[in-house]
N, C-alpha and C positions, 0 to 999 in steps of 0.2 A: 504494500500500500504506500503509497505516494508520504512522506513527510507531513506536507504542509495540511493533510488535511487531517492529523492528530493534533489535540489543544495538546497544549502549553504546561509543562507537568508545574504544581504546586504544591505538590506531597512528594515522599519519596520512601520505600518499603524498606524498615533494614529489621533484617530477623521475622517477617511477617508482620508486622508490627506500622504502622501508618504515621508518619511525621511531617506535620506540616513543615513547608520551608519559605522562605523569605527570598523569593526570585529575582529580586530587583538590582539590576543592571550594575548601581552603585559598588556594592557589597563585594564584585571584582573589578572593579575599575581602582577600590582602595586597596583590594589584595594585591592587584599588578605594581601599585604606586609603592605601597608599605615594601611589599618584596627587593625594592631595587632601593632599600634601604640596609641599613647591618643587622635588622635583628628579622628570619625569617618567620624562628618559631611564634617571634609574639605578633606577625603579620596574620600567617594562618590560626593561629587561635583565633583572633579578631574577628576572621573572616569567619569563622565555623561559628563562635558564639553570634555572629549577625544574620547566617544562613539558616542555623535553628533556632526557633522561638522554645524548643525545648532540650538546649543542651545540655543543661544540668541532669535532666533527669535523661536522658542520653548516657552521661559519663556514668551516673548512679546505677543505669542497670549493666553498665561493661558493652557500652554497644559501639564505641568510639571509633575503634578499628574500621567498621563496617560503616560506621556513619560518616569519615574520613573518604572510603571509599565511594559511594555513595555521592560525597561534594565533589570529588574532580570527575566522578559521570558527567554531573549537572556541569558542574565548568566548562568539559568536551565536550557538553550538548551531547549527551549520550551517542556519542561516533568515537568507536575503538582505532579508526586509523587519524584522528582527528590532526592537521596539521602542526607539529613540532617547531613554532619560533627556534632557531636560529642564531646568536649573537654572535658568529661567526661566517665572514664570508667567503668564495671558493676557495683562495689562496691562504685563508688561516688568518685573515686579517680580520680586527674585528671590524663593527658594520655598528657606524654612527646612528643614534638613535635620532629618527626621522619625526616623531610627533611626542607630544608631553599633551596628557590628560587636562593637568592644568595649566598648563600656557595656548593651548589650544582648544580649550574652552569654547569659547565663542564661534569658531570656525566648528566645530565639531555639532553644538547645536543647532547652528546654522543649516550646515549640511542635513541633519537628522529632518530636520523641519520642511526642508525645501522640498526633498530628496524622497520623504518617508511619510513627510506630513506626522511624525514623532514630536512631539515639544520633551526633550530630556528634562525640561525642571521638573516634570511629574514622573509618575510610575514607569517602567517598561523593562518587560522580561527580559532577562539574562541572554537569551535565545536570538528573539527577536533583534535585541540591539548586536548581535554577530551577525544576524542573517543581513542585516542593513549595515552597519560596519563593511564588513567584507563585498558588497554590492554597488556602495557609493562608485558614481562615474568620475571618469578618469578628468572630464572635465569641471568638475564641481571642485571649488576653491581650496577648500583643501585638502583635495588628492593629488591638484599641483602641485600646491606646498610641499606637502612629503616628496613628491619626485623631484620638486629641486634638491630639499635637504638628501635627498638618495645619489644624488647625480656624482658621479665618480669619470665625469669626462673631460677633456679639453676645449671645448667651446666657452668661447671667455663668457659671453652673454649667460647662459649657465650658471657659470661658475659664480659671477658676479650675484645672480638671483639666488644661488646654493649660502652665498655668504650672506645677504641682504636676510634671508627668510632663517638665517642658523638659530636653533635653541638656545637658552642663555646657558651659562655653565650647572651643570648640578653641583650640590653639598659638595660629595664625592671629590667633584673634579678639581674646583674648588680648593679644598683640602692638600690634594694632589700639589696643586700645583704650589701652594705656600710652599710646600713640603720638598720640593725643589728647590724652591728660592731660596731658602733656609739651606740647602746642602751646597749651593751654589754659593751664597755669602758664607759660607763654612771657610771654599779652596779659594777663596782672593784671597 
């Protein structure tokens, strides 16, 4: 049977047993954000105490394992080959991060709205915003954006648009980079 004409799960079975869950788009958009931070494990607790409205009594009966298992179904959108992000590219280089949640904010609701007739400042499914995430056209504003910050060519035009449209530094890099300075005013 065709996908789309199955609703949209809201519960999820672990041990036979029926738990509601809290589908809402958010809930991984902060697990993707928290993750590419230093602390993972208290990213995914996060995410799991916001996913189940009954985690307590979750962990209480020893179902965690399964309910664990369970959340990154829902995350794959229940598809076992579901595409593997990447943060490396062919040659072993890593591959510049093309869009930020929150700097891209606006262009992202924009697109949802335009594109989906979605408004993100209310509800929508976990599903639903991958099935429209991964379908926005190539011409909508910021699928360009991403393809300039993507653009690893020689064409100056490009290049200029890849630098004009670059994400600001993260924490991280940030960090990094003092952290040179510092090793660098070391050997003068």
């Amino acid at each position: 049977m065709l996908e789309y004409y199955n609703k949209l799960p809201h519960y999820v079975y672990i041990k036979n047993e029926r738990f509601v869950i809290n589908s809402d788009y958010r809930i991984f958009i902060n697990l993707e954000m928290e993750m590419q931070g230093k602390n993972e494990k208290e990213a995914i607790e996060n995410a799991l105490i916001s996913f189940y409205p009954a985690f307590f009594d979750i962990c209480e009966k020893d179902l965690l394992d399964e309910a664990v298992d369970q959340f990154i179904w829902f995350y794959k959108r229940g598809k076992e080959d579901y595409k593997k992000q990447n943060s490396k590219g062919k040659r072993g280089k890593k591959v510049s991060q093309i869009y930020n949640y929150e700097y891209d904010s606006d262009l992202i609701c924009g697109a949802f709205l335009m594109y989906a007739n979605i408004d993100l400042h209310k509800y929508c499914h976990w599903w639903r915003f991958k099935e429209v995430w991964e379908s926005l056209p190539k011409d909508c504003e910021f699928a360009r954006i991403k393809s300039y910050r993507a653009y690893d060519g020689k064409d100056e035009n490009l290049l200029e648009l890849k630098e004009y449209y670059k994400l600001p530094p993260t924490e991280a890099e940030i960090k990094e980079e003092l952290r040179k300075d510092k090793i660098y005013e070391a050997f003068k």
